[in-house]
DRENPA-3360 file (N, C-alpha, C; in nm, 2 decimals, always signed):
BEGIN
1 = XXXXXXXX = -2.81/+27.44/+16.04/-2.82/+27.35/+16.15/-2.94/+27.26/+16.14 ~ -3.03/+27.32/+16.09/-3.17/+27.23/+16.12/-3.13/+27.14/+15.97 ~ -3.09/+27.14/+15.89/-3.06/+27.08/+15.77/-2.96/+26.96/+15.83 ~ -2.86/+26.94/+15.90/-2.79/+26.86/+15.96/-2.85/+26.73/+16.02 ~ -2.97/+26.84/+16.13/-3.04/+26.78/+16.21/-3.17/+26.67/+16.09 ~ -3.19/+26.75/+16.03/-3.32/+26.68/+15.93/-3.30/+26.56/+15.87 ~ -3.17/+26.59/+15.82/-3.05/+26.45/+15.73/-2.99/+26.39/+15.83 ~ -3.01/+26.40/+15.93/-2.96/+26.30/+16.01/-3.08/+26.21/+16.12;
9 = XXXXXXXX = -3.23/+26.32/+16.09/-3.33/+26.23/+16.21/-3.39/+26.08/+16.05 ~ -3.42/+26.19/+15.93/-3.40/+26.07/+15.84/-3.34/+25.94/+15.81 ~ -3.19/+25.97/+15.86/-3.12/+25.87/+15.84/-3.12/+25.77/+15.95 ~ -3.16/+25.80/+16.07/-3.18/+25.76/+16.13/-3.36/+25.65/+16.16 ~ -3.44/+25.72/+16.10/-3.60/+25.65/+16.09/-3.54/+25.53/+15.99 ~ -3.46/+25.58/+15.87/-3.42/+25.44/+15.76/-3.38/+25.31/+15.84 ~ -3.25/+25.37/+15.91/-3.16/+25.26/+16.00/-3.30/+25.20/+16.10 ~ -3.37/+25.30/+16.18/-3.48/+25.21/+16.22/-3.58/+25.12/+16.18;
17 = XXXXXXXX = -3.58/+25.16/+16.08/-3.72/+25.06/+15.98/-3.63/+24.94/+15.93 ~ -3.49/+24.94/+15.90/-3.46/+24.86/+15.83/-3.39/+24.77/+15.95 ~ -3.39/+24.84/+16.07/-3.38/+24.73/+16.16/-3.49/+24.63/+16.22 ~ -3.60/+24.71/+16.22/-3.70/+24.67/+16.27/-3.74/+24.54/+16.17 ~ -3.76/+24.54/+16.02/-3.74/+24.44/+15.94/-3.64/+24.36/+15.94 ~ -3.53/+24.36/+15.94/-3.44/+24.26/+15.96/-3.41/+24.18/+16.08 ~ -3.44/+24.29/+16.19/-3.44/+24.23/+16.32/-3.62/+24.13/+16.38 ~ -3.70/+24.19/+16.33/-3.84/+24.09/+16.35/-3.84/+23.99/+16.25;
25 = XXXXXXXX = -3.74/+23.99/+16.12/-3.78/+23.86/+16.04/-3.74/+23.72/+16.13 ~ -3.80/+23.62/+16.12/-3.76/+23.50/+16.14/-3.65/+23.48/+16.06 ~ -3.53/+23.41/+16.16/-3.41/+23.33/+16.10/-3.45/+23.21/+15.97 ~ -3.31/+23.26/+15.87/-3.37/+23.21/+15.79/-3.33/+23.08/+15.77 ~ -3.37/+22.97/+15.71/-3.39/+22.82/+15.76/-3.30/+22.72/+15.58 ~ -3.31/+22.66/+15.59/-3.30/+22.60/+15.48/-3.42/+22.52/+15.41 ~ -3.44/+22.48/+15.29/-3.56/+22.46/+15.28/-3.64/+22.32/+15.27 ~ -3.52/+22.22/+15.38/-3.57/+22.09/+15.38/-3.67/+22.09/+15.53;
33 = XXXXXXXX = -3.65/+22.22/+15.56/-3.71/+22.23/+15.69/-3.63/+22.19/+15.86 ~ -3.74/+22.23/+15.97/-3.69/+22.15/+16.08/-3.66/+22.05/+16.14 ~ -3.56/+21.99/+16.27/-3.53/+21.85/+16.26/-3.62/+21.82/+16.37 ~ -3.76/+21.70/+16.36/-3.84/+21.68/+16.44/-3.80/+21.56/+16.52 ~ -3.75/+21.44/+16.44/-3.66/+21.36/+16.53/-3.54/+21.29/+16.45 ~ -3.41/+21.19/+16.52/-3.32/+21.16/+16.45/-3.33/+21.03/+16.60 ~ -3.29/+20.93/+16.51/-3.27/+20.78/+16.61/-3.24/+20.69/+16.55 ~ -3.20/+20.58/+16.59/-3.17/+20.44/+16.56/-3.33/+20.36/+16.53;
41 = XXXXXXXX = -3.33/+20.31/+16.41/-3.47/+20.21/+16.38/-3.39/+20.09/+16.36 ~ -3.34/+19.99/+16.40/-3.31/+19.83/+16.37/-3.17/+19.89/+16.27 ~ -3.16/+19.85/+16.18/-3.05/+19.82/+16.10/-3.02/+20.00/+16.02 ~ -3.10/+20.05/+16.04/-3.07/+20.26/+16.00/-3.13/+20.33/+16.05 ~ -3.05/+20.48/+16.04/-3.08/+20.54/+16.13/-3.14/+20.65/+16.07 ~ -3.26/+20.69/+16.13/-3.34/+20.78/+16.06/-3.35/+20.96/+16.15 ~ -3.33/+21.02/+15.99/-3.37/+21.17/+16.05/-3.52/+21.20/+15.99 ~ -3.57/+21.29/+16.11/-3.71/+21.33/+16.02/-3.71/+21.49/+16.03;
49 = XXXXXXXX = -3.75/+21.54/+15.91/-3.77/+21.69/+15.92/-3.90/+21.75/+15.84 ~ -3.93/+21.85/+15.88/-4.11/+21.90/+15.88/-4.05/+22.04/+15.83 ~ -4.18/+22.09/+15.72/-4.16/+22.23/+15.68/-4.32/+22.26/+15.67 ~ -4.33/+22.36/+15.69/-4.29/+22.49/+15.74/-4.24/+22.44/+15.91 ~ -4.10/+22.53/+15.95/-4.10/+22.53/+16.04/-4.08/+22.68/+16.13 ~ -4.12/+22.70/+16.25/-4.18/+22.56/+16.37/-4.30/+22.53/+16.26 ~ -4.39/+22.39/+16.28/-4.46/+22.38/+16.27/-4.59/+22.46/+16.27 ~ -4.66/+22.45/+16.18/-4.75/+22.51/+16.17/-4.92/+22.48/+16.15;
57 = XXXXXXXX = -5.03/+22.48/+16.17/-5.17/+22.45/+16.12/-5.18/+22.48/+15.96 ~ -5.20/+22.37/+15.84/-5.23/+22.40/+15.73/-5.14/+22.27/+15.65 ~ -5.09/+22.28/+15.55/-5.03/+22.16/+15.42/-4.83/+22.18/+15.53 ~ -4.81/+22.08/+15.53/-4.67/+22.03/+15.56/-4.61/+21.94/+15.47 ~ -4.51/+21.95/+15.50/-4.39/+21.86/+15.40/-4.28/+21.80/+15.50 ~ -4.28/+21.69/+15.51/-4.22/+21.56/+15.62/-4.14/+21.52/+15.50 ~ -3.99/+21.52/+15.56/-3.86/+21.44/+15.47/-3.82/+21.34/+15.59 ~ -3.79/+21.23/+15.54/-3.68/+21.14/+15.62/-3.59/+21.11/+15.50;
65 = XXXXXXXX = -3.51/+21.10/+15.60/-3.35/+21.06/+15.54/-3.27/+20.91/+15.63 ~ -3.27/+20.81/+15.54/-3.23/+20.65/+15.65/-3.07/+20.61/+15.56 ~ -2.98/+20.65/+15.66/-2.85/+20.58/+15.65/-2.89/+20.43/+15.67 ~ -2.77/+20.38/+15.63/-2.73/+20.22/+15.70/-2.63/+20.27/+15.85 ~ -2.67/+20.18/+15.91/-2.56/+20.22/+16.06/-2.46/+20.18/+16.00 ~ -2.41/+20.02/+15.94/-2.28/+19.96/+15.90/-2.20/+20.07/+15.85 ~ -2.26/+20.07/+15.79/-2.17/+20.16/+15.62/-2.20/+20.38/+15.63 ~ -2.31/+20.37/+15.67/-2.28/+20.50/+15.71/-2.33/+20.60/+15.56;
73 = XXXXXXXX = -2.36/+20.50/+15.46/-2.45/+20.56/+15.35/-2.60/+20.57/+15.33 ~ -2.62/+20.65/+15.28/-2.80/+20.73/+15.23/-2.82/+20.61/+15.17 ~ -2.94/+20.54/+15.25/-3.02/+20.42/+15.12/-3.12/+20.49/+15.08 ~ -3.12/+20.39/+14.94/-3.27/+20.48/+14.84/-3.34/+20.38/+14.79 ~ -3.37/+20.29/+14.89/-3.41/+20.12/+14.83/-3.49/+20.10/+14.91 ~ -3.58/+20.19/+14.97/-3.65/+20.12/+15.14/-3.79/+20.19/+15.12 ~ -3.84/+20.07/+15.17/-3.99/+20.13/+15.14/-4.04/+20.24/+15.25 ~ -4.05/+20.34/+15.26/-4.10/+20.43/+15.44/-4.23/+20.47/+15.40;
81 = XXXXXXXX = -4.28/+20.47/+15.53/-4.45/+20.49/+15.58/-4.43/+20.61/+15.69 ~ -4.50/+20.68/+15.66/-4.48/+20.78/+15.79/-4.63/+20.82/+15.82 ~ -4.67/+20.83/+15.92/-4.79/+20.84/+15.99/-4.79/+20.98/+16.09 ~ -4.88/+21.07/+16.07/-4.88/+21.21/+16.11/-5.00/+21.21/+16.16 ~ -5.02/+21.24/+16.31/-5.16/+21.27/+16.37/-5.18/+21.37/+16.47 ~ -5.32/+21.41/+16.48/-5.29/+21.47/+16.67/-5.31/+21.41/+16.77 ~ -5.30/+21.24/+16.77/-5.29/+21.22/+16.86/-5.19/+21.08/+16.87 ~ -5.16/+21.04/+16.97/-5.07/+20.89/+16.97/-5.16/+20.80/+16.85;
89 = XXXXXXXX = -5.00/+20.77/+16.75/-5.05/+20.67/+16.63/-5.03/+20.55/+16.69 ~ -5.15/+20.47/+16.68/-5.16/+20.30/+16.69/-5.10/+20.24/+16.57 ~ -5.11/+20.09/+16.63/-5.06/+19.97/+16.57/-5.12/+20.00/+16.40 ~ -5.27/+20.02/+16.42/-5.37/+20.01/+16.26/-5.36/+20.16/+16.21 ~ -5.30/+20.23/+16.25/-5.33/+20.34/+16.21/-5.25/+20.35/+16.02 ~ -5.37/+20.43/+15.96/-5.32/+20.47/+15.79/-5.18/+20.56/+15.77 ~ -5.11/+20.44/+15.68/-4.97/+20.55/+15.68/-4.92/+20.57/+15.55 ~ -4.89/+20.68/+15.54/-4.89/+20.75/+15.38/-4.73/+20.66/+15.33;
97 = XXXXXXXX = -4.73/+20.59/+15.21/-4.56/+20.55/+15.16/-4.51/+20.71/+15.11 ~ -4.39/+20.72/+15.12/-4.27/+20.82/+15.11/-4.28/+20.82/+14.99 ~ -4.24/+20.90/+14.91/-4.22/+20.93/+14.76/-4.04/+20.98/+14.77 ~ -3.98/+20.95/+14.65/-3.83/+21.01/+14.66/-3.85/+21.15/+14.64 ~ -3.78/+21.22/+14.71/-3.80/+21.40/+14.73/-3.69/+21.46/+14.63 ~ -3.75/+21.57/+14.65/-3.62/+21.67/+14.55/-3.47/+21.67/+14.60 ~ -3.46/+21.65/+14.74/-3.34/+21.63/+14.78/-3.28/+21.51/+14.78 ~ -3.12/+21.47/+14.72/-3.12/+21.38/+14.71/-3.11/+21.27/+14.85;
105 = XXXXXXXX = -3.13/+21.18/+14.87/-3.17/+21.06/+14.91/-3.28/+21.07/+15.04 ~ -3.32/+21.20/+14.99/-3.48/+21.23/+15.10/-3.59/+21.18/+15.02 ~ -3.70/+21.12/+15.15/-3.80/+21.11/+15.11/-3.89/+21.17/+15.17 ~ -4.03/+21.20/+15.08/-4.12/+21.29/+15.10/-4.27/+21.26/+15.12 ~ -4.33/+21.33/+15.23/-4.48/+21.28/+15.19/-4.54/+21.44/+15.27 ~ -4.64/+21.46/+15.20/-4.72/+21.58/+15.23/-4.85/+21.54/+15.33 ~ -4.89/+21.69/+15.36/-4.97/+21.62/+15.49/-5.07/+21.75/+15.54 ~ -5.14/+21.73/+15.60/-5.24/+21.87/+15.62/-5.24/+21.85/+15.84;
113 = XXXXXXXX = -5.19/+21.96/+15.83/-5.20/+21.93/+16.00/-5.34/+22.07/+16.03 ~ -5.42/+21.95/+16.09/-5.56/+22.04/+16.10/-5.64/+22.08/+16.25 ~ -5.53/+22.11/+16.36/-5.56/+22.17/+16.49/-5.40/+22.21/+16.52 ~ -5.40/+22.32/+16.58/-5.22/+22.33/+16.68/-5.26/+22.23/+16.80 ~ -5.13/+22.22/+16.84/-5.10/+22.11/+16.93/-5.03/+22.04/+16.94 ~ -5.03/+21.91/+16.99/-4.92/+21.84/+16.99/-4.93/+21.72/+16.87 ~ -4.86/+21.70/+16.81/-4.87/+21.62/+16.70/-4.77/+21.48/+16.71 ~ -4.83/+21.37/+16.66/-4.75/+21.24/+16.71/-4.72/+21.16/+16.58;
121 = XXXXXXXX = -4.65/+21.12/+16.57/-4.59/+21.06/+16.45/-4.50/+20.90/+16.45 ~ -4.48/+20.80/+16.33/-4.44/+20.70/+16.33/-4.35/+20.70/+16.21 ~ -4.20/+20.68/+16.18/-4.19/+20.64/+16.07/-4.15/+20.46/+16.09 ~ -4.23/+20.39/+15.98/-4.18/+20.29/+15.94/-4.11/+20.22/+15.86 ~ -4.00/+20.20/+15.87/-3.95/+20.14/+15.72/-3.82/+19.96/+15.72 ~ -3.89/+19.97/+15.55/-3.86/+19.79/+15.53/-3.75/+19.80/+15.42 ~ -3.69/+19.73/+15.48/-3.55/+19.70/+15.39/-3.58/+19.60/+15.25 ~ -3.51/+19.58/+15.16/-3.56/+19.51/+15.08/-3.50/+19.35/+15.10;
129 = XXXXXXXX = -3.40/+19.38/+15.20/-3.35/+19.23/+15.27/-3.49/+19.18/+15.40 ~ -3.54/+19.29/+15.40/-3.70/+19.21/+15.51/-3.63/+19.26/+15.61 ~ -3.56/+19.37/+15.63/-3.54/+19.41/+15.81/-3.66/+19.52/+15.77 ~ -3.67/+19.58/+15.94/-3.79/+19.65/+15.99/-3.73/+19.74/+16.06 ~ -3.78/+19.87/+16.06/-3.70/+19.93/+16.17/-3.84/+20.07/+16.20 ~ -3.87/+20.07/+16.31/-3.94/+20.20/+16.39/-3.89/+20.33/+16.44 ~ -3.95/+20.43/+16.38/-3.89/+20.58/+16.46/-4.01/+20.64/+16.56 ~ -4.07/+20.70/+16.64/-4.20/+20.76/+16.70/-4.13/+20.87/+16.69;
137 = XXXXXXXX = -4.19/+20.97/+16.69/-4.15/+21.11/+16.79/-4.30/+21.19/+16.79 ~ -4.29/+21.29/+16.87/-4.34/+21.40/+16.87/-4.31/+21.50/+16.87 ~ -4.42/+21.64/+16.80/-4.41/+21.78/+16.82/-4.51/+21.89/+16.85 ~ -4.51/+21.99/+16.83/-4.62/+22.07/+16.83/-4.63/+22.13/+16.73 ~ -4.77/+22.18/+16.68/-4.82/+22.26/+16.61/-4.83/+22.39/+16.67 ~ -4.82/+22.48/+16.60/-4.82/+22.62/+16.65/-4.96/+22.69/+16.56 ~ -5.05/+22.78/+16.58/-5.19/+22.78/+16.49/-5.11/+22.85/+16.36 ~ -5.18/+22.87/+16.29/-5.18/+22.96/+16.14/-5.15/+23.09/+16.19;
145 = XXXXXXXX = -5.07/+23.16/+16.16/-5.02/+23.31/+16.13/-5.13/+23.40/+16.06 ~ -5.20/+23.39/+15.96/-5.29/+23.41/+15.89/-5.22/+23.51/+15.80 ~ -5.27/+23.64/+15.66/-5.25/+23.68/+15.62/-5.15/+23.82/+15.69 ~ -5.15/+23.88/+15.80/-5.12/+24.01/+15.83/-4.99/+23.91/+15.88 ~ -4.97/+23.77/+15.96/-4.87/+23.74/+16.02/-4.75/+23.71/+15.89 ~ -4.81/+23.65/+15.82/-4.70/+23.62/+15.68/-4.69/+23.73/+15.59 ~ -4.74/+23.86/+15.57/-4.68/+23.91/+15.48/-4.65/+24.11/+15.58 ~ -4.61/+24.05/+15.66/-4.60/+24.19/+15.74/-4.44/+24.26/+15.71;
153 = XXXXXXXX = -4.35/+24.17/+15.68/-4.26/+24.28/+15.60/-4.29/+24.32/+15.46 ~ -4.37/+24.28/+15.40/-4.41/+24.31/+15.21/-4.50/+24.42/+15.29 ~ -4.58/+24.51/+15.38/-4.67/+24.55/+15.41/-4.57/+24.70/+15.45 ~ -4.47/+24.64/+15.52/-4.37/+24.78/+15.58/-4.32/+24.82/+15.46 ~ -4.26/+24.72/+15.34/-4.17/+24.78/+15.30/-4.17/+24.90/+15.19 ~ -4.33/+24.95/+15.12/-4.32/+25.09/+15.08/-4.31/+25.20/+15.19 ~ -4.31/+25.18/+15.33/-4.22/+25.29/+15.40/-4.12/+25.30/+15.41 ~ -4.01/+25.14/+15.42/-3.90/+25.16/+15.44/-3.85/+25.24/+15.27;
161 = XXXXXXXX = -3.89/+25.23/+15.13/-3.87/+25.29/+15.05/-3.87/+25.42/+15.07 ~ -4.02/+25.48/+15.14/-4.01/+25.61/+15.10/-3.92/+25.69/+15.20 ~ -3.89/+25.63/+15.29/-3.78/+25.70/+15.39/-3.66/+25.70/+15.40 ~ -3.62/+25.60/+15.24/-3.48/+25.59/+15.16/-3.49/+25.74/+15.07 ~ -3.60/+25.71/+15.04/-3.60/+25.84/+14.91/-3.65/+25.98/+14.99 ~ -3.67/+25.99/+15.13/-3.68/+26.11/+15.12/-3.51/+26.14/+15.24 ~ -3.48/+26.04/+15.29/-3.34/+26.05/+15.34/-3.23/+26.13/+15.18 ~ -3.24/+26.06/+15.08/-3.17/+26.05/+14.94/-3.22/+26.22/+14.94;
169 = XXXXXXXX = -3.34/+26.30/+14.93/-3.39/+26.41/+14.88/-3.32/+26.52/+14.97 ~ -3.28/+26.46/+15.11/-3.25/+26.54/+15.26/-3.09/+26.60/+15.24 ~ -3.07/+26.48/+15.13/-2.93/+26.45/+15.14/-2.86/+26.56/+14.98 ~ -2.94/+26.51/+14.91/-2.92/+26.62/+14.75/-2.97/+26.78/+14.82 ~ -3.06/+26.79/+14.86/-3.08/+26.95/+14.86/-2.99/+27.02/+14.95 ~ -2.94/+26.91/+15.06/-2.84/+26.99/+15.15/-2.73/+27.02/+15.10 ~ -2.69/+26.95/+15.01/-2.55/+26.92/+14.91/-2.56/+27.08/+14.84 ~ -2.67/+27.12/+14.78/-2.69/+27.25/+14.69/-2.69/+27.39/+14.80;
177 = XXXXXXX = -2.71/+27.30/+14.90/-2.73/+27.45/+15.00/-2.89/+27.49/+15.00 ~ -2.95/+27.43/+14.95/-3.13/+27.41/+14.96/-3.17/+27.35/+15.07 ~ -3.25/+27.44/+15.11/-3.38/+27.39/+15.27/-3.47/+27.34/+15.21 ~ -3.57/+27.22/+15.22/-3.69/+27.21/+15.22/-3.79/+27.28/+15.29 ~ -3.92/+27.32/+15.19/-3.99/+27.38/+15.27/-4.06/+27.32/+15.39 ~ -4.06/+27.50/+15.44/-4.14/+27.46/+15.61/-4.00/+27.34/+15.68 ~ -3.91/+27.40/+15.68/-3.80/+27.32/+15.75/-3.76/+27.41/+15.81;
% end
């Protein structure tokens, strides 16, 4: 009886650990990131998306993606400026040009967000026929996680191991008709 009971409080701490990890992970995302805004700019329509998401305090990665409204296709011919701050971007404000990204017809620019809060943004972009078109949005930053916040399932996971292997040991010796000791 206590052998029943032992192989089954085991089996049970696993199913809990391994819920507790799967259930506290963050959903998992794709890796062009979150969508921070999507609108009409003059002649295309731009999406913008930010990684790490939610946002976070430290190095980010901003993709836009600009259809043509007409036609409904990815242009890869446009110059974009995207401007990242914490506070409302002006008319003069410095704006990083887009580089073409790993994804196809995203563009990319990297960026350091250096307080949580609310963060304000501009994308600009010029057609090579001379149209113009403006996107604004805003978001928030959320602060840094630090080390214990980002690696806290790598930190559980030699217990969830050893309470596979001693579930696995609970499970062989009951099989033989063997108690563990002091059980």
């Amino acid at each position: 009886m206590k052998r029943a009971s032992l192989g089954g409080r085991a089996l049970g701490l696993t199913f809990l650990a391994l819920g507790y990890v799967l259930g506290g992970a963050e959903p998992t995302r794709a890796d062009l990131g979150g969508l921070v805004a999507q609108g009409t700019a003059s002649p295309l329509e731009l999406t913008v998306l930010a990684a790490p998401w939610p946002l976070r305090v430290g190095p980010s990665e901003w993709r836009v993606l600009a259809k043509d409204t007409r036609t409904g296709q990815v242009r890869r011919d446009l110059m974009i400026h995207l401007t990242v701050g914490p506070k409302p971007v002006e008319d003069d404000a410095k704006a990083q040009v887009a580089r073409p990204g790993t994804h196809p017809g995203y563009s990319s620019v990297s960026t350091v967000i250096d307080k949580a809060g609310p963060v304000w943004g501009r994308v600009h972009v010029e057609t090579p026929e001379g149209a113009t078109g403006s996107l604004e949005f805003t978001g928030r930053a959320e602060p840094a996680r630090g080390a214990w916040g980002d690696h806290w399932a790598a930190l559980l996971f030699p217990f969830g191991l050893l309470s596979v292997f001693f579930w696995h040991q609970v499970r062989r010796l009951s099989s033989r008709g063997q108690v563990l000791p002091g059980v």
